[in-house]
Steps between C-alpha positions, in 0.01 A plus 500: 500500500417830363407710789109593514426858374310735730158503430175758707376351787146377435248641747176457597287822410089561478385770207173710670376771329307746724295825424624816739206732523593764700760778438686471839530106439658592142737724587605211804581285234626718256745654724625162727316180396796425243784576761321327752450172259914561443530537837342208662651274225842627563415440901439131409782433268719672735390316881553138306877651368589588840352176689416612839188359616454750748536814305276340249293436751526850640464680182234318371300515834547891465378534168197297571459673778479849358263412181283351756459723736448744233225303353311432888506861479359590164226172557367699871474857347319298122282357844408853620431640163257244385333548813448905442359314119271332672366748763462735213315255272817507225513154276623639199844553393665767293632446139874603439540695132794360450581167725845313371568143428822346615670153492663420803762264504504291874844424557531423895195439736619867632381640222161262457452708838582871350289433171217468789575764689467724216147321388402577871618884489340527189152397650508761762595762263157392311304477838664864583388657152154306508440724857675839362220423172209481720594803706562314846861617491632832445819621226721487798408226612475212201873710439671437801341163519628359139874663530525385812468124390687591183805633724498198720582270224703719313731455818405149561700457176761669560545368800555153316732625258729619826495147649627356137763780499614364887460139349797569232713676760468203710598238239805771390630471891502097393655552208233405286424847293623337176297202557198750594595657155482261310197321587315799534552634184197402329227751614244306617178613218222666734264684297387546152232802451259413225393905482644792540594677856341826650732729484614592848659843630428534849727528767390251712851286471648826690302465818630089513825517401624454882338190535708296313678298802501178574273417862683432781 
C-alpha cells in the first residue's frame, strides 16, 4: 500500500472579532497578543509531544494560574473604579477617535482566557479615562493608573512566551526537538487587523524587558 502522505492536523478554532478602544489595550496586543497566540499553541502542541501528564499538568496549571490571577486583579481595581463613577454621579463613557477592529483567532482555551483579559483591561482603561474626563482624577494620576495595567500585561505575556521557550528545552532533553519542529511549524494565525495601527514610539518596552522569566 502506498504509504499515506502527511497532511495539517485539523483543529478546532473559534473566529471573534473584538473592538480595542483604548490605546494601552492596543499597544498590548500589538506588541504580544500574536506571540502569545504562538506561544500558547506551541505550549499545547509541545506538552501532548512530550506525554507527561504531570508536566502537562504542571504547565498548564501555571499558565492558568497566571492569566487568572491577573484577571481577579484587573476585575477588583474595574470594582473600585466604578465605585468612584458612581459616588461622583459618572454614567457616561468616553468615545475613542480612533478604536481598532481585530479578528482574533481562539486556538487553545488559554487563549479564550487572554482574549478576556485584554476585553477586561480594556474596560478599566475606559472607566480610568471616563474619571480623568470629568476631572475626578488628576494627569498623574489617570497616567500612572493606565501604564500601570498596560505594563502588567505587557509582562504577563512575556512571561508566557518564557514558559513556551522552557517547554521546547524540555522536549529537546527528551529528544523530541525535531518532533517539536516539525509540528510546530505552522504558526498558529492569531490576529488579523482590519485598520491600520497607531503608530507607537515610546519606551515603555525598556522599563519591562526584565520581566520576561518564567514564574517559579
Amino acid at each position: 500500500m502506498a504509504e499515506a502522505k502527511n497532511r495539517a492536523y485539523s483543529r478546532p478554532v473559534f473566529d471573534q472579532r473584538i473592538t480595542i478602544q483604548s490605546e494601552q489595550a492596543q499597544r498590548v496586543f500589538e506588541r504580544e497578543f500574536p506571540r502569545v497566540v504562538s506561544s500558547l499553541y506551541a505550549i499545547d502542541v509541545i506538552l501532548r509531544i512530550i506525554g507527561d501528564d504531570r508536566e502537562i499538568d504542571e504547565v498548564e496549571g501555571l499558565v492558568g494560574a497566571m492569566i487568572g490571577d491577573c484577571a481577579k486583579d484587573i476585575q477588583n481595581e474595574k470594582g473600585r473604579i466604578e465605585k468612584l463613577r458612581e459616588d461622583n454621579g459618572i454614567t457616561a463613557s468616553p468615545r475613542y477617535t480612533n478604536p481598532e477592529q481585530v479578528e482574533i483567532r481562539i486556538v487553545s482555551p488559554q487563549v479564550a482566557q487572554f482574549v478576556a483579559l485584554l476585553q477586561k483591561m480594556d474596560e478599566l482603561m475606559i472607566a480610568l479615562d471616563a474619571l480623568w474626563l470629568c476631572g475626578v482624577l488628576s494627569n498623574k494620576q489617570r497616567s500612572d493608573g493606565v501604564y500601570q495595567w498596560q505594563q502588567r500585561l505587557l509582562r504577563l505575556g512575556r512571561r508566557i512566551v518564557a514558559i513556551e521557550r522552557r517547554a521546547r528545552a524540555s522536549a529537546g532533553r527528551r529528544g523530541k526537538e525535531a518532533e517539536v519542529r516539525e509540528a510546530t511549524g505552522e504558526v498558529a494565525e492569531g490576529t488579523e487587523i482590519d485598520v491600520s495601527a497607531p503608530e507607537v514610539g515610546d519606551a515603555d518596552d525598556n522599563q519591562s524587558a526584565k520581566a520576561a522569566h518564567a514564574a517559579e
